[in-house]
DRENTOR-697453 format. One record per residue (C-alpha): residue number from 1; x, y, z. Coordinates in Angstrom, 3 decimals, always signed. Example, Ala and Ser with C-alpha at 12.3 -4.5 7.8 and 13.67 -1.06 7.14 Angstrom:
! DRENTOR-697453
     k         c1         c2         c3
     1    +12.300     -4.500     +7.800
     2    +13.670     -1.060     +7.140
//
This chain:
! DRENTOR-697453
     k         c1         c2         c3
     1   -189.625    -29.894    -93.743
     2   -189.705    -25.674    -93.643
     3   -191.429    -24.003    -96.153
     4   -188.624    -22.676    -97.819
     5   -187.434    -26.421    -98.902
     6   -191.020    -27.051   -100.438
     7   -190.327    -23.982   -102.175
     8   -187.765    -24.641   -103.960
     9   -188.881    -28.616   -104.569
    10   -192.037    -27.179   -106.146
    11   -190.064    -24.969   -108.627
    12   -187.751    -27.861   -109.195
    13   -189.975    -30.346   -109.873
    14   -192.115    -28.122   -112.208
    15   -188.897    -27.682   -113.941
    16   -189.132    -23.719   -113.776
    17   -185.979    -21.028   -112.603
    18   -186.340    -18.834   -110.128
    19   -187.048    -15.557   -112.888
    20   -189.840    -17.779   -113.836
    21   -192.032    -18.126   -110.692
    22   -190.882    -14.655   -109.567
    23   -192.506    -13.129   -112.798
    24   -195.913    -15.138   -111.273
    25   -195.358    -13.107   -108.250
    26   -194.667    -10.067   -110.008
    27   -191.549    -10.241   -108.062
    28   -187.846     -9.940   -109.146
    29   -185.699    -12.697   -109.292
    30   -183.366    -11.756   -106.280
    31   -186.243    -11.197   -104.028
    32   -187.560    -14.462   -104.875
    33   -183.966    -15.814   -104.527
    34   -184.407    -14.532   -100.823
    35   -187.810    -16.312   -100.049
    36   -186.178    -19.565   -100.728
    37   -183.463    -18.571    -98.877
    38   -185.369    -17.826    -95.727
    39   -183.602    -14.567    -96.026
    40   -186.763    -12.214    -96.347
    41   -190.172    -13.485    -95.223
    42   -192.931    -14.286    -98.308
    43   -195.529    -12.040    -97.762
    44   -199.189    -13.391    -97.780
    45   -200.212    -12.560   -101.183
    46   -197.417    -14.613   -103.108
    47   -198.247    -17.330   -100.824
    48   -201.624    -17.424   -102.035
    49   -200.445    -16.987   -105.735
    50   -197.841    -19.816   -105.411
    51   -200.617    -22.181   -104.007
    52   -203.452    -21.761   -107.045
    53   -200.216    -22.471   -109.054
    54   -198.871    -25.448   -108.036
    55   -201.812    -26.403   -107.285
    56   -201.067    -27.011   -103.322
    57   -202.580    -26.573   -100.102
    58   -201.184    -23.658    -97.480
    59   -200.762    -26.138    -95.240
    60   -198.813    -28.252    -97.317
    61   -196.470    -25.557    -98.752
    62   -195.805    -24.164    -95.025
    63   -194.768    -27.701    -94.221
    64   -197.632    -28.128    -91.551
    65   -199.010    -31.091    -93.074
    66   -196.769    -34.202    -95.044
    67   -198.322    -34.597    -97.717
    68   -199.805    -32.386   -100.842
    69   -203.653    -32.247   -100.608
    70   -205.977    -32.949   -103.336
    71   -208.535    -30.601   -103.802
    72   -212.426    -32.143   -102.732
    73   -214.785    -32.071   -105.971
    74   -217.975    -30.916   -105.131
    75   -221.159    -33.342   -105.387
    76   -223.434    -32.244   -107.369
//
């Protein structure tokens, strides 16, 4: 799966529009619009963003690894 179809799966199934997760990027709407697309590349930063907020792996949201990763809680 590319990472433009976990993209848009993520905003999907977090029931959000595309205005919504661009204003998360600081981003507008059509630019975001193009990420999913595949039509302009994401650039690093909003990557990171959109992973603390959904709460995702890199790997998982650049479709390198199957399956979303839970985060490991520390031992203490």
């Amino acid at each position: 799966m590319d990472y433009c179809k976990i993209m848009r799966d993520l905003r999907e199934d977090a029931d959000l529009t595309q205005q919504q997760v661009a204003d998360v990027l600081g981003t507008s709407q059509t630019m975001y619009a193009r990420y999913e697309r595949g039509a302009n590349e994401m650039p690093i930063h909003h990557l990171v963003t959109l992973c603390r907020y959904y709460k995702v792996s890199a790997d998982y949201l650049l479709g390198l690894v199957p399956e979303k990763q839970k985060k490991h809680e520390n031992n203490k």
